[in-house]
C-alpha positions as CSV (number, residue, x, y, z in Angstrom):
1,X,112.7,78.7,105.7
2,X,109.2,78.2,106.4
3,X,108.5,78.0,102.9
4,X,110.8,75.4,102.6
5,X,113.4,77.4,101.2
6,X,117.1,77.3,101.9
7,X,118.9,80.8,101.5
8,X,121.6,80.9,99.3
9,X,122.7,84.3,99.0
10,X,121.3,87.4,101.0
11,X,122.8,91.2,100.2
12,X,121.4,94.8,100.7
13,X,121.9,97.0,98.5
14,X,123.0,95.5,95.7
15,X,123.6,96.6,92.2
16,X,122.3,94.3,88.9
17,X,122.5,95.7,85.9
18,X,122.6,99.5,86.4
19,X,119.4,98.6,89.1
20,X,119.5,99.1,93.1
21,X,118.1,96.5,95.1
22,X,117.2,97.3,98.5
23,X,117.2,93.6,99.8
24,X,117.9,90.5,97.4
25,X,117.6,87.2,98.7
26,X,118.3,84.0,97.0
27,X,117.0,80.5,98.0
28,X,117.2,77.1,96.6
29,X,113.5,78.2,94.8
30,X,113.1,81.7,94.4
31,X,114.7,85.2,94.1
32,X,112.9,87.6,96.3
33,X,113.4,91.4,95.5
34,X,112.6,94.2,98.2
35,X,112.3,97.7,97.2
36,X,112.0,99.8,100.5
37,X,110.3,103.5,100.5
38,X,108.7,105.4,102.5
39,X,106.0,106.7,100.4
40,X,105.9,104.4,97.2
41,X,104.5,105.1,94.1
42,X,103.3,103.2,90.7
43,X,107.1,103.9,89.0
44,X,108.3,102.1,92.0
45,X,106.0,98.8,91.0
46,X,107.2,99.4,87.2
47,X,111.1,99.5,88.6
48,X,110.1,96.2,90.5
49,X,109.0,94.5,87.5
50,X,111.7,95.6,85.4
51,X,114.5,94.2,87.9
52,X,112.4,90.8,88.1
53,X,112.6,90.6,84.5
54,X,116.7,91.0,84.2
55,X,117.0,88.9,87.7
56,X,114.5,86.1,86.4
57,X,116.7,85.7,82.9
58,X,119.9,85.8,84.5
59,X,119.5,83.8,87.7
60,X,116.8,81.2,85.9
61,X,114.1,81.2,88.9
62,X,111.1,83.3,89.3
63,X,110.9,86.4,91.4
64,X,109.0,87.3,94.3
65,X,108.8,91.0,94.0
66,X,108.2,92.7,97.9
67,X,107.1,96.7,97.8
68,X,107.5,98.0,101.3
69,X,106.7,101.4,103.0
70,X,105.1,103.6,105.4
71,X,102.3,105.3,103.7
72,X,101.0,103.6,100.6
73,X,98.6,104.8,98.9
74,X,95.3,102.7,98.1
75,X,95.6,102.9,94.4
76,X,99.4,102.0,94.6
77,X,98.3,99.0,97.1
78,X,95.6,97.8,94.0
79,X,98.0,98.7,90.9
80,X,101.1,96.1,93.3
81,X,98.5,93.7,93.7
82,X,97.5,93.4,90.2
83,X,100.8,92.8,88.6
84,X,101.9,90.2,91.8
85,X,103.8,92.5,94.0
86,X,103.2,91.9,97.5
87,X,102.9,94.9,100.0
88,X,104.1,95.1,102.9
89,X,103.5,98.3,105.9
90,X,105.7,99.3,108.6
């Protein structure tokens, strides 16, 4: 909302295209895509780009791709950043 952004559609753990999504929201703008782990790795950024890819062609709106966890690595932090994933910690 304080993006400007009504929600549409909200669901955990749903299934697109053979692909688990932790958290997929819709808004009016965007589709965001959560991928939750506790130690994430590079293969989970590649799996994050994959599902934006399918999600961005079938839903026509771009994709905000989200990587969270409890201990990310530095070079996984640098490798998200680089291809537009943002990180989050817990």
């Amino acid at each position: 909302r304080s993006r400007g952004e009504n929600v549409i559609f909200r669901r955990r753990n749903l299934k697109i295209n053979g692909y688990d999504i932790d958290l997929f929201v819709e808004s009016d703008k965007n589709i965001y895509i959560v991928e939750v782990k506790i130690k994430p790795s590079k293969k989970h950024v590649n799996k994050l780009l994959r599902m934006a890819k399918i999600v961005e062609e079938r839903f026509k709106k771009p994709a905000i791709l989200i990587l969270t966890g409890a201990m990310i690595g530095d070079d996984v932090e640098r490798y998200a950043e680089n291809k537009n994933v943002k990180i989050y910690r817990y």
